[in-house]
C-alpha positions in Angstrom: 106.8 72.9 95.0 110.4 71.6 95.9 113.4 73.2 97.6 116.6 71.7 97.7 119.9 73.1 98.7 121.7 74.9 96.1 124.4 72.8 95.7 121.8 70.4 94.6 119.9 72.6 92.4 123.4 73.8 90.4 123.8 70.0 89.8 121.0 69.7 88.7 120.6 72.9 86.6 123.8 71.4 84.8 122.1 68.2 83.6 118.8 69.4 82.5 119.5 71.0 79.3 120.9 68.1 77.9 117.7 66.0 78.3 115.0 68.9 78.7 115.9 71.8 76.2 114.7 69.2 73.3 111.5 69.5 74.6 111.1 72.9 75.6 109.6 74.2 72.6 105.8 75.7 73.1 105.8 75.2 76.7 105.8 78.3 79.5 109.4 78.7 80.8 109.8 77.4 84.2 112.0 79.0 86.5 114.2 78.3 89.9 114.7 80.3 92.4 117.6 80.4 95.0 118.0 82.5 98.1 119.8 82.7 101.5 117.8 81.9 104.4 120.0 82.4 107.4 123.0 80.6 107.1 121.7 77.8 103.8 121.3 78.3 100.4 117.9 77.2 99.2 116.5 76.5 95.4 112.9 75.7 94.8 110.2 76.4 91.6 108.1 78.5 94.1 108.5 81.2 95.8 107.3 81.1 99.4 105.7 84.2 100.8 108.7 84.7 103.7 111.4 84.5 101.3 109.6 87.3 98.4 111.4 90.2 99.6 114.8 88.4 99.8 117.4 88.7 97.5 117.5 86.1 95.2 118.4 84.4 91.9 116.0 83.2 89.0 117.5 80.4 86.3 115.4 79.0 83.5 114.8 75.3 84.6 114.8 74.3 80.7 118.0 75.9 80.1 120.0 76.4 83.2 121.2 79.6 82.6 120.4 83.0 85.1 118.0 85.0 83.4 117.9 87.7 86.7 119.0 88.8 89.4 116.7 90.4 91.8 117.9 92.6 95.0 116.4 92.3 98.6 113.5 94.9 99.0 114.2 98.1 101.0 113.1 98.4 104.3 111.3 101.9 105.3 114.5 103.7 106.6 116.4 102.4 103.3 113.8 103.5 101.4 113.7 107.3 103.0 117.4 107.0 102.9 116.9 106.6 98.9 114.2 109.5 98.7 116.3 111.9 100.1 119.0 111.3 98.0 116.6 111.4 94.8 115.5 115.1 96.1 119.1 115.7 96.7 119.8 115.2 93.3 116.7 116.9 91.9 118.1 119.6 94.0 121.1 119.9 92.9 120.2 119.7 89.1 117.8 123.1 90.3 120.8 124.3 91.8 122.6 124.1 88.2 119.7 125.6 86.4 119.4 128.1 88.5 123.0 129.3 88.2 123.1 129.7 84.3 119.4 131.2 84.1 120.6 133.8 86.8 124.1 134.8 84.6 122.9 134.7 81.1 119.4 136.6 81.7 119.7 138.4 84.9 119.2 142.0 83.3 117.1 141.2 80.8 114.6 138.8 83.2 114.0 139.9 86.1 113.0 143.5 86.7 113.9 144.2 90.2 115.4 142.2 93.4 112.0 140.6 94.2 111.7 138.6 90.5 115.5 137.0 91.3 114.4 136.8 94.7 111.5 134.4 93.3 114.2 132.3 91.2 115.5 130.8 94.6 112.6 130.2 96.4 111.5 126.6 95.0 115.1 125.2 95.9 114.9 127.1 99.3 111.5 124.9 99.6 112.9 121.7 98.2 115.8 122.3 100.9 113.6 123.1 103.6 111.4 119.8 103.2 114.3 117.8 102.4 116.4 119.0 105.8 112.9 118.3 107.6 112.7 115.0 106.6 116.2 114.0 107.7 115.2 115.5 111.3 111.9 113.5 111.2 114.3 110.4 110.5 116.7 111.2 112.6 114.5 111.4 115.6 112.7 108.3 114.5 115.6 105.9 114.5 117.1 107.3 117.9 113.5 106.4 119.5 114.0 103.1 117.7 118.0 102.6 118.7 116.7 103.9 122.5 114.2 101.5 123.0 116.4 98.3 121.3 118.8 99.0 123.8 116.5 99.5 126.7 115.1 96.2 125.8 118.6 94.5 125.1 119.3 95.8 128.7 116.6 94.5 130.6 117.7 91.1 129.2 121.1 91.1 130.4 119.9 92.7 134.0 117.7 89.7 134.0 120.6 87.4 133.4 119.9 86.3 129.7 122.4 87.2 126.7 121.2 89.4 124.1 119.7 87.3 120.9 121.9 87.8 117.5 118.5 88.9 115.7 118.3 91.9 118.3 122.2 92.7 118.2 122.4 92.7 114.5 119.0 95.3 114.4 120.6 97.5 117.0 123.6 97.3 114.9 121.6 98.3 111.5 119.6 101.0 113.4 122.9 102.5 114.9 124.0 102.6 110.9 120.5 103.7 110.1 121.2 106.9 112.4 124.2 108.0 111.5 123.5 107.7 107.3 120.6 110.3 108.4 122.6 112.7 110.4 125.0 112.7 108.1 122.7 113.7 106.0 120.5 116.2 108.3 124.2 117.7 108.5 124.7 118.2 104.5 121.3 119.7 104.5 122.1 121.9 106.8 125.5 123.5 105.2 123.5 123.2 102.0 121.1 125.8 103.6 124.0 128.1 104.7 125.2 127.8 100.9 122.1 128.7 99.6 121.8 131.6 101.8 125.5 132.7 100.8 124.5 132.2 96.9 121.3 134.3 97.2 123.1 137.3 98.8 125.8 136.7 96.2 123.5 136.8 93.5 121.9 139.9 94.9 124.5 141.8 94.6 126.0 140.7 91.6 122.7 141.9 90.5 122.9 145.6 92.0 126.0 145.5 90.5 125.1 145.1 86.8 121.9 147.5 87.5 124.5 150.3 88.6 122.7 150.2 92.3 125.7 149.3 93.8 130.1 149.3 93.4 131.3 146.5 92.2 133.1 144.1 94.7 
């Protein structure tokens, strides 16, 4: 294996194919990779174990050109972050479903207030989970934020200056925090809305049956 900086490695990626792409044919393609690590840009034809989950760029050696680009891996509040808002939008395609089933068969589908009652009840439990979720997470990361604090705290009350590491994760877990309670809070109105709907619907419902005026 070799790493070079990457001002190196584009030099060099610039030459090759003028000597190497002649002789390229039949043989496996070889690649370079090139990543940040801290502050340096580093190219090598391995990649080392502490640098797999960083972002990074892959170029065929033989040809020099980028053949991908491959994004840093999500950490476990990124990747709750991106489950919620896959439910979210499962939810909200329910939500869609939901609202042209109810309008174009109510009378003829369901045969009393119970049967549209039963319409509503898998979104009321995607919802619920989803809103439960964002609470776990929400009182996860403040435990986390507390206790990086605390820690960042002590440090200074025993005269040493916060390290950058531990500034920039309080920093990401204060960011962290708020993208959940934001949200926990979208959740929650979404709960009142669906609350609203279901009444809505309800009496829409009496209304077409003749149980009740219409409004």
């Amino acid at each position: 294996m070799f790493r070079v900086p990457a001002i190196v490695a584009a030099s060099l990626l610039l030459v090759v194919p003028a000597t190497a792409l002649a002789q390229s044919s039949g043989k496996a393609e070889k690649k370079l990779y090139c990543w940040n690590q801290g502050k340096e840009r580093i190219c090598s034809d391995a990649l080392p174990a502490d640098a797999v989950n960083n972002a990074r760029e892959e170029f065929n050696v033989n040809s020099g050109l980028r053949n991908a680009q491959v994004e840093r891996a999500l950490n476990d509040e990124e990747r709750a972050a991106a489950s919620t808002a896959a439910a979210q939008t499962q939810l909200d395609k329910m939500a869609e479903l939901t609202r042209q089933r109810t309008e174009q068969a109510m009378l003829v589908t369901y045969s009393d207030e119970d049967a549209l009652r039963r319409v509503f009840s898998e979104r009321q439990e995607v919802l619920d989970n989803n809103l439960k979720t964002a609470r776990y997470n929400v009182a996860s990361l403040r435990d986390s934020l507390v206790a990086l604090l605390g820690a960042a705290g002590d440090r200074e009350l025993a005269g040493a200056a916060v390290a950058d590491k531990q500034a920039d994760l309080i920093r990401q877990r204060h960011a962290q925090l708020r993208s959940q309670q934001r949200l926990q809070a979208s959740f929650e109105q979404q709960q009142v809305a669906l609350k609203a709907e279901i009444e809505t619907t309800l009496q829409r419902y009496r209304e077409l049956k003749g149980l009740a005026p219409a409004g």
